[in-house]
C-alpha positions in Angstrom: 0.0 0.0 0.0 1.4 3.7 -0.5 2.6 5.6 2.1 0.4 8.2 1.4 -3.0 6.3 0.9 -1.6 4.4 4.6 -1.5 7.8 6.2 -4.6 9.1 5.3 -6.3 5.7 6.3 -5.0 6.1 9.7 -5.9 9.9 10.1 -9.3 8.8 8.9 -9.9 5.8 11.4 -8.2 8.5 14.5 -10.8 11.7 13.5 -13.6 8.8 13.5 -12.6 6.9 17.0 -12.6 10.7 18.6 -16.1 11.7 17.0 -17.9 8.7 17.8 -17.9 8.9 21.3 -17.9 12.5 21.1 -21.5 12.1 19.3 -22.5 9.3 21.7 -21.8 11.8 24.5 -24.3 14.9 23.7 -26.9 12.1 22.6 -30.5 13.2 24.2 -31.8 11.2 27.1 -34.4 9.0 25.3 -37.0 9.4 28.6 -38.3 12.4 29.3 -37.9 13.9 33.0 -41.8 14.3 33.9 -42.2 10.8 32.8 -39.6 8.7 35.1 -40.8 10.7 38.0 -44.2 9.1 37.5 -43.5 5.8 36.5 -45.1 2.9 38.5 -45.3 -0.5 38.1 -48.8 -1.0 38.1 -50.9 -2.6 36.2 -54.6 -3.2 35.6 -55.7 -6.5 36.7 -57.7 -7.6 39.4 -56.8 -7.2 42.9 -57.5 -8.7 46.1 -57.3 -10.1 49.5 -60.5 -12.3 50.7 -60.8 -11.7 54.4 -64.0 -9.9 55.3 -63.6 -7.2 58.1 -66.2 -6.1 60.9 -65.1 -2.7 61.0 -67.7 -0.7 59.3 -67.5 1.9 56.4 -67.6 5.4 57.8 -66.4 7.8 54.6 -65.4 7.8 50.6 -63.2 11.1 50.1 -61.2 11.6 46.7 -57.9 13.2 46.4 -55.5 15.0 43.0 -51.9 14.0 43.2 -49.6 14.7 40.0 -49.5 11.8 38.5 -52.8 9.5 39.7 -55.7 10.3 41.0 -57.1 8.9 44.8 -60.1 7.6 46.3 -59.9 6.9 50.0 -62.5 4.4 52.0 -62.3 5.2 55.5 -63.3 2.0 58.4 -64.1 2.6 62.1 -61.1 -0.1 62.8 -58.5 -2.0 60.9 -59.0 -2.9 57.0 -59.6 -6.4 56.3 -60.2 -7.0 52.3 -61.2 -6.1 49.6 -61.8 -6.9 45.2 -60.9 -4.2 42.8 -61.0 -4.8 38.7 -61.8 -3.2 35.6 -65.1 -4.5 34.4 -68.0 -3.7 31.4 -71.1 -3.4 34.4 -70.5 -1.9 37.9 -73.4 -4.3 39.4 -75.0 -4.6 42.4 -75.1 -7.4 45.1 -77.4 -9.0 45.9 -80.1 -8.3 43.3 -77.2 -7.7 40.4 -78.9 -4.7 38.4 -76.7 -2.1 36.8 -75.4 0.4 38.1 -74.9 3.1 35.8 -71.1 4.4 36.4 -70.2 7.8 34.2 -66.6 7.0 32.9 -64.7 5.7 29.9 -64.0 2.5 31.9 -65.2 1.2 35.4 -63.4 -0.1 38.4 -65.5 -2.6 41.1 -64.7 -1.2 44.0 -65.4 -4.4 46.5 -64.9 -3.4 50.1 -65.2 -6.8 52.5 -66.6 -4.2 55.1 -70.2 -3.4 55.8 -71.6 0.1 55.5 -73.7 -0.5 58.5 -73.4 -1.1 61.8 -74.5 -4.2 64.2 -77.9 -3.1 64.7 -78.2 -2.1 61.1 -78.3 1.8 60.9 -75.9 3.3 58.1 -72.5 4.4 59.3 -71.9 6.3 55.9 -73.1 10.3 56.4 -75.6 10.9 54.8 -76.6 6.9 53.7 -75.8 6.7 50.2 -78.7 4.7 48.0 -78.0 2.3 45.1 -76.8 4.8 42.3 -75.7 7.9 44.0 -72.7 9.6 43.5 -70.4 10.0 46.4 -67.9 12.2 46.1 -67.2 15.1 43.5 -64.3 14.4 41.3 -65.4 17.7 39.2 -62.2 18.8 37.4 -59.9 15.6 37.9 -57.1 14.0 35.2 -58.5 10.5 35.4 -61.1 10.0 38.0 -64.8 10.4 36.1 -67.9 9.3 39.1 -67.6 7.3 41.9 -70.9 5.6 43.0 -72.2 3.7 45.4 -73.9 0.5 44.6 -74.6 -1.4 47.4 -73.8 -2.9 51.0 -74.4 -6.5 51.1 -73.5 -9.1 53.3 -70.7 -7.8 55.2 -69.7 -6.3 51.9 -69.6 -2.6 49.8 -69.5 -2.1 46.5 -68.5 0.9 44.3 -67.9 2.1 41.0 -65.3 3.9 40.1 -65.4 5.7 36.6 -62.0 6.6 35.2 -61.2 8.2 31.5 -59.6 5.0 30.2 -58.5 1.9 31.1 -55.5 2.8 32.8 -52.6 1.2 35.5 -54.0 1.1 39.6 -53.0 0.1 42.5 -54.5 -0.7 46.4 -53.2 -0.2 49.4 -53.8 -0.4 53.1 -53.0 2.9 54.6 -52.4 3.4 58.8 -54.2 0.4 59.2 -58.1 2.1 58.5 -58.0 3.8 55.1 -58.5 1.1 51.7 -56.8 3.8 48.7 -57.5 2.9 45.3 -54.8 5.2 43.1 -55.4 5.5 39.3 -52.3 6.9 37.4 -53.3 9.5 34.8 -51.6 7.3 31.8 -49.5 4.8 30.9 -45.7 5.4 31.7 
């Protein structure tokens, strides 16, 4: 080989080992910032745990976070257990009509707790009725309706409309509070 074609081989192989990793180097992160902080590894199938609690149902509140969206079932003692899924019908127990749920998808919100007390009187203020909306979630990312459907059993069940089909989770919280969180998409 010349000398000459030999030299500029080897300054052309030098300038292209520096510039690669030079290039690698300023490459933009392929994930977005706003997205890894909300990343979860939920998913959307059913959850549960089967043992049914005595403690009664005293509250349903909702609450906005940045990146899901909360609804929190308050007991008069400690949480027991509970059935949450996506399904076509929010239905009630017992009798198993429809219960209309506003949403682009519905979660059946199955809390192994009554919403009653021993001698029978409502512990929810004021007693909710098969069908009625129980908490305002006016102006929130995912969360649509969330309705009572009935208390059956030993048992309450909710629907919980949400804008799509998307990732949740449950939790136990401080022993008394069943959460349901719904993350606002897929990440």
């Amino acid at each position: 080989m010349p000398r000459t074609l030999r030299r500029a081989l080897t300054v052309a192989l030098a300038v292209t080992a520096v510039a690669l990793p030079l290039a690698a180097a300023t490459a933009p992160s392929p994930v977005p910032v706003a997205a890894s902080a909300c990343s979860t590894p939920w998913g959307s199938t059913p959850e549960q745990v089967e043992r049914l609690g005595r403690a009664p149902l005293t509250a349903v509140r909702t609450g906005r976070h940045d990146c899901f969206d909360r609804v929190v079932f308050d007991l008069d003692g400690t949480a027991a257990g509970y059935r949450v899924e996506y399904v076509d019908e929010v239905r009630q127990d017992g009798s198993g009509d429809v219960i209309p749920v506003p949403g682009g998808a519905r979660l059946q919100v199955s809390v192994h707790h009554p919403a009653y007390d021993d001698a029978g009187e409502p512990t929810i203020e004021p007693p909710p009725t098969a069908g009625d909306e129980v908490a305002d979630v006016s102006g929130y990312d995912t969360l649509r309706s969330v309705v009572y459907a009935s208390s059956f059993e030993g048992s309450t069940t909710f629907g919980v409309g949400v804008r799509a089909r998307l990732p949740f989770r449950v939790l136990v919280v401080d022993g008394s509070r069943l959460v349901v969180d719904v993350a606002h998409r897929w990440y």
